[in-house]
LOLOTOR-530065 format. One record per residue: residue number from 1; x, y, z of N, C-alpha, C in turn. Coordinates in pm, 1 decimal. Atoms other than C-alpha are relative to their C-alpha. Example, Ala and Ser with C-alpha at 12.3 -4.5 7.8 and 13.67 -1.06 7.14 Angstrom:
<fimars>
(1,(89.0,-119.0,0.0),(1230.0,-450.0,780.0),(90.0,120.0,0.0))
(2,(-82.0,-119.0,-6.0),(1367.0,-106.0,714.0),(-77.0,109.0,73.0))
</fimars>
This chain:
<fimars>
(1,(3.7,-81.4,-119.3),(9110.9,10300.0,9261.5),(132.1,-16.7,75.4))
(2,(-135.5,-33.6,-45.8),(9444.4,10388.2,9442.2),(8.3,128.5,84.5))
(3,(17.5,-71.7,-83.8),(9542.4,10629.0,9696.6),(54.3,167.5,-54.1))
(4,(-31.2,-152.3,36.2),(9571.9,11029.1,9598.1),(116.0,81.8,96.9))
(5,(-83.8,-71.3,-79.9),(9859.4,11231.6,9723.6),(70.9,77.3,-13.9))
(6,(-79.9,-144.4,112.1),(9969.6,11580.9,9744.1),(165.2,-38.4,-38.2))
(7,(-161.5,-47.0,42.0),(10310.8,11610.7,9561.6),(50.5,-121.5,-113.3))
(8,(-31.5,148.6,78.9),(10264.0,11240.4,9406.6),(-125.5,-54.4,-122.6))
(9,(59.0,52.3,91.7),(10091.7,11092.8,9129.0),(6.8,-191.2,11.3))
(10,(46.8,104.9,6.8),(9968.8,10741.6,9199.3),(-35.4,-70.6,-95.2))
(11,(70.3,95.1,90.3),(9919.7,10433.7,8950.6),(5.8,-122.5,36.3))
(12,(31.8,194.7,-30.1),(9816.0,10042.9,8965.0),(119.7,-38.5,-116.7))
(13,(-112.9,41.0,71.1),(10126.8,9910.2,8814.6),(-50.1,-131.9,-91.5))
(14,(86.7,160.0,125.9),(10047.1,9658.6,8486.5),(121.9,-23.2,-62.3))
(15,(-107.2,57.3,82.8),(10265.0,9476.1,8227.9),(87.3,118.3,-43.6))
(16,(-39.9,-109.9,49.4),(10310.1,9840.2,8082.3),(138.6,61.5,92.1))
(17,(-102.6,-59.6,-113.1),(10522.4,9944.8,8410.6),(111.8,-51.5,28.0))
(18,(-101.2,72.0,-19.5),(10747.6,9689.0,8413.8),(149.6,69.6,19.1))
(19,(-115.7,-73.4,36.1),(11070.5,9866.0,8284.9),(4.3,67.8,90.5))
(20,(14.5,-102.2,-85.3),(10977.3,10163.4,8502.1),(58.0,-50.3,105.6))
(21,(41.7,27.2,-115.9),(10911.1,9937.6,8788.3),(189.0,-87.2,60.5))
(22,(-133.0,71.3,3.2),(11268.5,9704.1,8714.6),(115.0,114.1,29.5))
(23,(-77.6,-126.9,25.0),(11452.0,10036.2,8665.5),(48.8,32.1,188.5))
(24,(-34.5,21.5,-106.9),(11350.3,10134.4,8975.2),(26.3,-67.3,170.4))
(25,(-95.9,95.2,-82.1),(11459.3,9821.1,9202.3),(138.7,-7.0,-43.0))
(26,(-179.8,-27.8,-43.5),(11799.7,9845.6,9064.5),(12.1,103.7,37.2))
(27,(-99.5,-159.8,-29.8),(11853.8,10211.9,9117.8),(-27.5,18.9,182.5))
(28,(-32.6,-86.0,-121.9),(11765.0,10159.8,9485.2),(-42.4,-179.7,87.8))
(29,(-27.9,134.5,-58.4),(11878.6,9751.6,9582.8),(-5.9,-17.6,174.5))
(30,(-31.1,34.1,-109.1),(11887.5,9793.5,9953.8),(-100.9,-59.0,53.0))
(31,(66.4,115.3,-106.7),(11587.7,9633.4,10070.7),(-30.7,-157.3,-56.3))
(32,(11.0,125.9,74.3),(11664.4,9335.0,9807.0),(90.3,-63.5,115.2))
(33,(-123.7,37.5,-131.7),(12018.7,9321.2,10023.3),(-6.6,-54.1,78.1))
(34,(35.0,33.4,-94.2),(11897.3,9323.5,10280.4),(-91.8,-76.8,119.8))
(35,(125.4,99.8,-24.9),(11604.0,9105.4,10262.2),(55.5,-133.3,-48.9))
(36,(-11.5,122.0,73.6),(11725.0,8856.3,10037.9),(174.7,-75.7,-42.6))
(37,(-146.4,3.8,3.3),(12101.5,8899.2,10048.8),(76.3,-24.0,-146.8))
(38,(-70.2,-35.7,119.6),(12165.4,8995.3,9673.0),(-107.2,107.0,-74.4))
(39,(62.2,-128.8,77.5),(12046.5,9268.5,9439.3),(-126.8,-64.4,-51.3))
(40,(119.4,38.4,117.8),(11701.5,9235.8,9245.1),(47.7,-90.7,-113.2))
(41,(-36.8,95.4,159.8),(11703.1,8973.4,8967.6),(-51.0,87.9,-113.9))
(42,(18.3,-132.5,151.9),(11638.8,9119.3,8592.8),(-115.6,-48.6,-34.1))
(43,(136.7,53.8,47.5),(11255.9,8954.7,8639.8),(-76.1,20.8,129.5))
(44,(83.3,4.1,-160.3),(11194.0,9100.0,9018.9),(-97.9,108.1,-95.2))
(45,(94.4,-74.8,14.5),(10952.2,9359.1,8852.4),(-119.3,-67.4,-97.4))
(46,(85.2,60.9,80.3),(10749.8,9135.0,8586.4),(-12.4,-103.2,146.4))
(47,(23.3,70.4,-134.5),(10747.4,8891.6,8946.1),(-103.9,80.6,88.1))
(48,(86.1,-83.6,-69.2),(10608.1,9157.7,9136.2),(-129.1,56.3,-27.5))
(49,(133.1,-1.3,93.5),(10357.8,9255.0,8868.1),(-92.0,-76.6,-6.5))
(50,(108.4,69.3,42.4),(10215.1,8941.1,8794.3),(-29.4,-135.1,126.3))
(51,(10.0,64.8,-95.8),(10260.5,8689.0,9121.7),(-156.7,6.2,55.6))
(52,(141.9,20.5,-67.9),(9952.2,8591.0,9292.3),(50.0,-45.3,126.9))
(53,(-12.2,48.1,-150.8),(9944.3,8436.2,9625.5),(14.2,-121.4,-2.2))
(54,(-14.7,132.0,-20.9),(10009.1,8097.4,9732.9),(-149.2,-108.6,-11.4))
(55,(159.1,38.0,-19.5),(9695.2,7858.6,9722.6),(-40.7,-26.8,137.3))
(56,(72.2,5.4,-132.7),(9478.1,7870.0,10000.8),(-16.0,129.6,86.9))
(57,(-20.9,-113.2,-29.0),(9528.6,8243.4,10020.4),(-128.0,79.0,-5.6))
(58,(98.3,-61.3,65.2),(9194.4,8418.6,10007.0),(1.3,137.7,49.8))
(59,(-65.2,-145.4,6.7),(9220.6,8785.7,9907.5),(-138.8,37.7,-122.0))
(60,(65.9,-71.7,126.2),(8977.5,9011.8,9706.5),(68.3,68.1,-113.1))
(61,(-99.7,-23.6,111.3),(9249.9,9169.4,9478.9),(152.7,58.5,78.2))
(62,(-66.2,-47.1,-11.4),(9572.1,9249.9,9446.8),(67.8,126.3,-57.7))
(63,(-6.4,-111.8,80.5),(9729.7,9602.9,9404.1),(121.1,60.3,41.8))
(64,(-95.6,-55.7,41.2),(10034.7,9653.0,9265.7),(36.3,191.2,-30.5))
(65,(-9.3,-172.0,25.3),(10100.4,10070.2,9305.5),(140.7,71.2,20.6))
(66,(-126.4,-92.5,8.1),(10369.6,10305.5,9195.5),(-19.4,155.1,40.6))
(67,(52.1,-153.9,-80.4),(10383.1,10676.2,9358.9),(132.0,57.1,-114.6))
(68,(-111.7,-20.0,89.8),(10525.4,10860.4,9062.2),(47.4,169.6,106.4))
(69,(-56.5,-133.6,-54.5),(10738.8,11240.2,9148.8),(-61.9,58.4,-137.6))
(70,(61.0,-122.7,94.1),(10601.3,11605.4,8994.2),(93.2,-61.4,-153.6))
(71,(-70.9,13.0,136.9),(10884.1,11468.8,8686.1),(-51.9,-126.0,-38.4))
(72,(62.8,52.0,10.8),(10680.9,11158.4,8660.4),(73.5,-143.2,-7.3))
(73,(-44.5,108.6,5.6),(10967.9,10949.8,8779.8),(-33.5,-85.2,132.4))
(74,(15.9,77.9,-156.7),(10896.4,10642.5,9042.4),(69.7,21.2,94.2))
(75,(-46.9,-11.0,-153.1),(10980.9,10732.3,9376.0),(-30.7,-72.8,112.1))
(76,(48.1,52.0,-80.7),(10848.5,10467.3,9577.5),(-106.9,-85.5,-97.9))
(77,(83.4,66.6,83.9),(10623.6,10145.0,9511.8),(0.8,-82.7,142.9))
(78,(69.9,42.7,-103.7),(10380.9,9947.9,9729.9),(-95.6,-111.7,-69.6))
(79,(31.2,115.3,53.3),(10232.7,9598.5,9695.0),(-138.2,-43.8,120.7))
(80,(76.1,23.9,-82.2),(9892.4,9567.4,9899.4),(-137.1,-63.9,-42.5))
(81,(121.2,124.7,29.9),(9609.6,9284.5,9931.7),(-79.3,41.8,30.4))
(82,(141.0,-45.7,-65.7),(9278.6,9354.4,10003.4),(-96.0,-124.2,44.1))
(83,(96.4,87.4,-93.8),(9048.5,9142.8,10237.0),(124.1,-141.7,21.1))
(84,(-72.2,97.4,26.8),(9366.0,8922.4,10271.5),(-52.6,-113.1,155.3))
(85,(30.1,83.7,-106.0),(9293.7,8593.8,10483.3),(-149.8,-10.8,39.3))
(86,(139.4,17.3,-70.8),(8948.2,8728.9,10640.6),(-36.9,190.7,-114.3))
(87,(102.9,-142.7,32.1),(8704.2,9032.2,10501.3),(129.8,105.2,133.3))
(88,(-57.1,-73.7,-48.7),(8892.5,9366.4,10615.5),(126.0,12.1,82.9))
(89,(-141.8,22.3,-29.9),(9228.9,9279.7,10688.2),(68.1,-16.3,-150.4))
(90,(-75.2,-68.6,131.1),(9465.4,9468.5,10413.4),(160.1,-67.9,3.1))
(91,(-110.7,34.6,-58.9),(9830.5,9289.5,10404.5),(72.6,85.9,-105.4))
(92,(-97.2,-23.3,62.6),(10113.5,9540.2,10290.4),(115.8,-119.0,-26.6))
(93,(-114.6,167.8,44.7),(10353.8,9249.8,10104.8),(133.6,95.5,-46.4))
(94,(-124.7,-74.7,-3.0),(10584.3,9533.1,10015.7),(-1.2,155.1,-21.3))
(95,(33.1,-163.3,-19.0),(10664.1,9910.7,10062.4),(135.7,56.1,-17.9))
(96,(-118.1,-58.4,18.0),(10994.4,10069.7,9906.8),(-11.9,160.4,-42.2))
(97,(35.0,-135.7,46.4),(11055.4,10390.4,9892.6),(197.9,58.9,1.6))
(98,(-95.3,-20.6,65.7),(11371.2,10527.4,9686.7),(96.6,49.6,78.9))
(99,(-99.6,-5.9,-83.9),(11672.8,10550.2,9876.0),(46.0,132.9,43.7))
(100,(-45.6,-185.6,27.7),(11762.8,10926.5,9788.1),(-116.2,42.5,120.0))
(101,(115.4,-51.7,-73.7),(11428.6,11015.4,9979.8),(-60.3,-98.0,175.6))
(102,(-20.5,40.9,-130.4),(11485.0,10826.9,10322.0),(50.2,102.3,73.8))
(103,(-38.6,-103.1,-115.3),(11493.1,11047.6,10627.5),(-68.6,124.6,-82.4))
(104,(59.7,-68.9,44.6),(11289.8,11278.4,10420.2),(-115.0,96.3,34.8))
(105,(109.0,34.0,-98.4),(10963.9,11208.4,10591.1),(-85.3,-27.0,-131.6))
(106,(59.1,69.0,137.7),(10835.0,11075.6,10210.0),(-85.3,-138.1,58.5))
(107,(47.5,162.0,-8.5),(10784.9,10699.9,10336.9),(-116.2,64.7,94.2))
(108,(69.2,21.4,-137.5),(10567.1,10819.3,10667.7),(-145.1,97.4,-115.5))
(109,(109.8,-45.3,66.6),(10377.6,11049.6,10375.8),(-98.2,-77.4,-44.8))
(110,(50.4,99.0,36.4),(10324.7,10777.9,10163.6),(-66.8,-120.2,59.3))
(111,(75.9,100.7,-73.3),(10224.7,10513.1,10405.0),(-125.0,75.3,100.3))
(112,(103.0,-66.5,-43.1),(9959.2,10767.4,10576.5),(-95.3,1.0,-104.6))
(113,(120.0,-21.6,123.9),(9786.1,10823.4,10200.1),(-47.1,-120.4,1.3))
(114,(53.0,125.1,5.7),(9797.0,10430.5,10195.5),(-118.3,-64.0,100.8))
(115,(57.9,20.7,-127.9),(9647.3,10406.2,10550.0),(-114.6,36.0,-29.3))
(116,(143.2,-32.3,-9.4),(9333.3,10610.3,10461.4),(-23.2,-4.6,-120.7))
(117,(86.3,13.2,79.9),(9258.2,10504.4,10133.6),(-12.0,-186.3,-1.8))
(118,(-6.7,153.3,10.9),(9287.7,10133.0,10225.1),(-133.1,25.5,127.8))
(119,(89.8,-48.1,-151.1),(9057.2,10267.7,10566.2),(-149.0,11.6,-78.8))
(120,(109.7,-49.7,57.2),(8834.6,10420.7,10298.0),(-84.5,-88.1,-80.7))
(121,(42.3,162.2,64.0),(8803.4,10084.6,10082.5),(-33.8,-126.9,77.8))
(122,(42.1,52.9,-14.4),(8708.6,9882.2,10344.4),(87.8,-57.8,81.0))
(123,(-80.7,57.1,-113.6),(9035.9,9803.8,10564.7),(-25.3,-12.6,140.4))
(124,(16.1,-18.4,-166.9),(8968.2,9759.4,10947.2),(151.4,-86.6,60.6))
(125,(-105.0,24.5,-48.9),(9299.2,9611.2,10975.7),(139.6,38.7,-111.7))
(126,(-123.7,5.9,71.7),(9649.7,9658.6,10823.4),(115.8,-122.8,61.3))
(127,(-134.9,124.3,-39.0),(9912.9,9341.8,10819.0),(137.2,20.9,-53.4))
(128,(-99.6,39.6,78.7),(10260.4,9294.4,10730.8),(94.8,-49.7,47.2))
(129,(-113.9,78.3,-95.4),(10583.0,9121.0,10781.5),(113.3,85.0,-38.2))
(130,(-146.7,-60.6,15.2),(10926.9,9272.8,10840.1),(107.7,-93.1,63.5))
(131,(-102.8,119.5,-74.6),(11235.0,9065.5,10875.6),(53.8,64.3,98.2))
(132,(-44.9,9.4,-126.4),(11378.0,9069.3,11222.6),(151.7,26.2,-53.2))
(133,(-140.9,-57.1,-1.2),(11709.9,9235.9,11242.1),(-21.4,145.2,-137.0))
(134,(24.9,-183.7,88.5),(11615.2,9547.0,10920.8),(-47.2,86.9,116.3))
(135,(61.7,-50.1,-121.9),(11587.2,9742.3,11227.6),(-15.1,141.3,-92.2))
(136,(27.8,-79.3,67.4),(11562.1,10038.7,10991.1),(-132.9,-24.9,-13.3))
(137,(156.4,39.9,-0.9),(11208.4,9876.2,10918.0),(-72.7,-21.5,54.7))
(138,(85.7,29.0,-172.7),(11129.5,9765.7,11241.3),(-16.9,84.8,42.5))
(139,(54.2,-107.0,-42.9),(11156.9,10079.2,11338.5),(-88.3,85.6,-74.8))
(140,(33.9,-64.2,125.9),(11001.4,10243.1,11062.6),(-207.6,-63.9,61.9))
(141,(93.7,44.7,2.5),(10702.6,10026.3,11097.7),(-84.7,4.3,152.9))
(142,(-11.1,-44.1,-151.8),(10688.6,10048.4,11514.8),(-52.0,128.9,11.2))
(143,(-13.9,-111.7,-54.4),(10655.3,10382.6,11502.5),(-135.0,69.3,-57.0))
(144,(168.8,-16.3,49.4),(10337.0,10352.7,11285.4),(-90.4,-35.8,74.1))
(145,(150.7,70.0,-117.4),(10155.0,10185.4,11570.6),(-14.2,-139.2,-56.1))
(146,(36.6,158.5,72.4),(10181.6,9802.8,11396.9),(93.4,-49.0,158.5))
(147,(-22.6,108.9,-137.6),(10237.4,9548.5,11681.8),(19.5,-112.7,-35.3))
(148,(-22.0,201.7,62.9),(10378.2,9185.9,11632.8),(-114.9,-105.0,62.5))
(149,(99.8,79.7,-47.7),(10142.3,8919.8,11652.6),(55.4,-183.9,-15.8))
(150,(-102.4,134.6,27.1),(10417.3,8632.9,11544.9),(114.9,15.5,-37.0))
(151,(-93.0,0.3,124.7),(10729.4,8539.7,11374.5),(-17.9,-179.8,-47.4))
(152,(60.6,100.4,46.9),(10759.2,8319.3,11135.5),(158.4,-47.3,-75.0))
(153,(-98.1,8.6,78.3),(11058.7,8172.5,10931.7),(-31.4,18.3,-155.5))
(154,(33.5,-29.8,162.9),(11071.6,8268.6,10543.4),(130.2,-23.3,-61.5))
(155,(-106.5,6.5,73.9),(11299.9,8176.0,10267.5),(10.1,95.3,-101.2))
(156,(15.6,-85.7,116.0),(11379.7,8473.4,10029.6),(140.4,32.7,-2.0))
(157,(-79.0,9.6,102.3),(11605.6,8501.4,9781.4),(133.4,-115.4,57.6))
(158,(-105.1,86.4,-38.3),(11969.4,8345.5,9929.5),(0.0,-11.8,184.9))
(159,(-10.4,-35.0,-176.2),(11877.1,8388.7,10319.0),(-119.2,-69.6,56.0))
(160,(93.2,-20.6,-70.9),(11613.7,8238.1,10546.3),(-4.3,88.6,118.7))
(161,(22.6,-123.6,-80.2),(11489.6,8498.4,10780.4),(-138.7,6.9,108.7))
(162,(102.6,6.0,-69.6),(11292.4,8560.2,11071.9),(-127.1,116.5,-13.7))
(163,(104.1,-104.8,51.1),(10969.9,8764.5,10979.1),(-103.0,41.0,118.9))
(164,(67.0,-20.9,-147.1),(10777.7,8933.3,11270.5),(-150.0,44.1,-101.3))
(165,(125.1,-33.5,67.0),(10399.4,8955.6,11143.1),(-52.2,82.5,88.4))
(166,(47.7,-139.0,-76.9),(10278.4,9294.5,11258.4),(-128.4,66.0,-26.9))
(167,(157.1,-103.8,42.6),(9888.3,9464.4,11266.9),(22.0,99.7,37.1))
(168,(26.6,-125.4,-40.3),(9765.5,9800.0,11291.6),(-174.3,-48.1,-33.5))
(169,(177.5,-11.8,43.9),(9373.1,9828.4,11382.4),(24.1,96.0,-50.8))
(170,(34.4,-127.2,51.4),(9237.3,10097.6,11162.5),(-108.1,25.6,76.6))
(171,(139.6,-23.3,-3.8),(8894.2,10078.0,11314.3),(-6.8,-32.2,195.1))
(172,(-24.1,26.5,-127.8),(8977.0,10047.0,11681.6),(-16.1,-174.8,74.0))
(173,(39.8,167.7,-28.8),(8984.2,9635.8,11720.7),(145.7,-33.9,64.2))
(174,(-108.3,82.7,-81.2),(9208.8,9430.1,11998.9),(59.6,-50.5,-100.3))
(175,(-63.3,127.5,75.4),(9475.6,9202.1,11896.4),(-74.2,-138.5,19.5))
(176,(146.4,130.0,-35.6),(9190.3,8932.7,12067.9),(-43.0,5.4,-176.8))
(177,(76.1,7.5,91.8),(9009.7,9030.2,11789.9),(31.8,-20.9,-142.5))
(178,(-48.7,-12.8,104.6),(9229.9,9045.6,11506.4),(28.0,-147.0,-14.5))
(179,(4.1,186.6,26.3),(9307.4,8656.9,11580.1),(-87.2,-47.1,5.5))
(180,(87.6,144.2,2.5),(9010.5,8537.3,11614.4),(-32.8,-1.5,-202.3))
(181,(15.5,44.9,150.2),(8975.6,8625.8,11210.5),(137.2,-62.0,-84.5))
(182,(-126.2,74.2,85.0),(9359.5,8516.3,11137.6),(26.7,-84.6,103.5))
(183,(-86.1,106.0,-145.9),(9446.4,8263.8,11356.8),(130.4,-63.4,-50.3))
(184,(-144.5,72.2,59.4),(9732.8,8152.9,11160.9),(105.2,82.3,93.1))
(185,(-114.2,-111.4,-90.4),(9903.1,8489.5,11342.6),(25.4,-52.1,145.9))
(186,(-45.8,39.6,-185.7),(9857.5,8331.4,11702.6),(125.2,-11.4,-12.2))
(187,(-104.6,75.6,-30.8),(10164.9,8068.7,11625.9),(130.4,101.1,-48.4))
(188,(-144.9,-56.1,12.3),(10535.2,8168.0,11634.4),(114.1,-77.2,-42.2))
(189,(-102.2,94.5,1.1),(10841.2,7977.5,11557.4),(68.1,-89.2,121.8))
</fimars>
């Protein structure tokens, strides 16, 4: 199950996708850059595929999804948990969408199909983190209605970075309410 969308063709990305999926992180490095301060490695897509969560992470599955174009090439790819932490809290862990098709209005498509079929499966919250200073993302993500609820420090790839952990209710719930099922989000750096 995955989210339907006019103009796109949706799949759960598996071992099979790899190539596809490697292909396209090099052909569109900027949020490796800029996250991690060097290009994709030649094992970020078999990483992304098969990674699990840290222990102590409790999550009902994870779902690796590619949004193919009418030519059935990847245009975007999205990495989202389900029941991550507590029952109905969804954490986007990553959301790229192909460089050519920025300023498009593609990403705000794609993250709306995600919004209501994660709504429809059982989300009452949406999480994620964006590093502090991608103000391209910050804004990006801001403008969806997600609100910070922390930051946090993270080490990825050659950079540590400050990560602002951001919700969106789906189902009309406070930020009160959203901590009392994550409370890890209260603290800040």
């Amino acid at each position: 199950m995955h989210p339907e969308l006019p103009g796109f063709r949706t799949v759960e990305l598996t071992p099979k996708h790899e190539r596809a999926l490697q292909r396209f992180f090099e052909a569109n490095p900027e949020y490796f850059l800029a996250v991690n301060g060097e290009p994709p490695g030649p094992d970020a897509a078999r990483e992304e595929i098969h990674s699990g969560l840290p222990p102590g992470f409790s999550h009902t599955k994870i779902w690796p999804v590619g949004f193919m174009d009418q030519a059935d090439a990847m245009v975007a790819m999205a990495n989202v948990v389900s029941d991550f932490l507590a029952a109905g809290v969804w954490h986007i862990g990553l959301f790229i969408v192909a460089t050519e098709r920025h300023g498009s209005g593609d990403a705000q498509a794609l993250y709306r199909g995600l919004e209501a079929w994660a709504r429809s499966n059982g989300a009452a919250w949406l999480r994620l983190g964006v590093v502090q200073g991608n103000a391209r993302a910050e804004r990006f993500w801001e403008r969806l209605g997600f609100i910070e609820t922390r930051t946090r420090l993270v080490d990825m790839g050659q950079r540590t970075n400050t990560v602002r952990v951001m919700i969106k209710p789906l189902a009309g719930g406070t930020l009160e309410q959203y901590l009392s099922l994550v409370e890890r989000d209260r603290l800040s750096v």
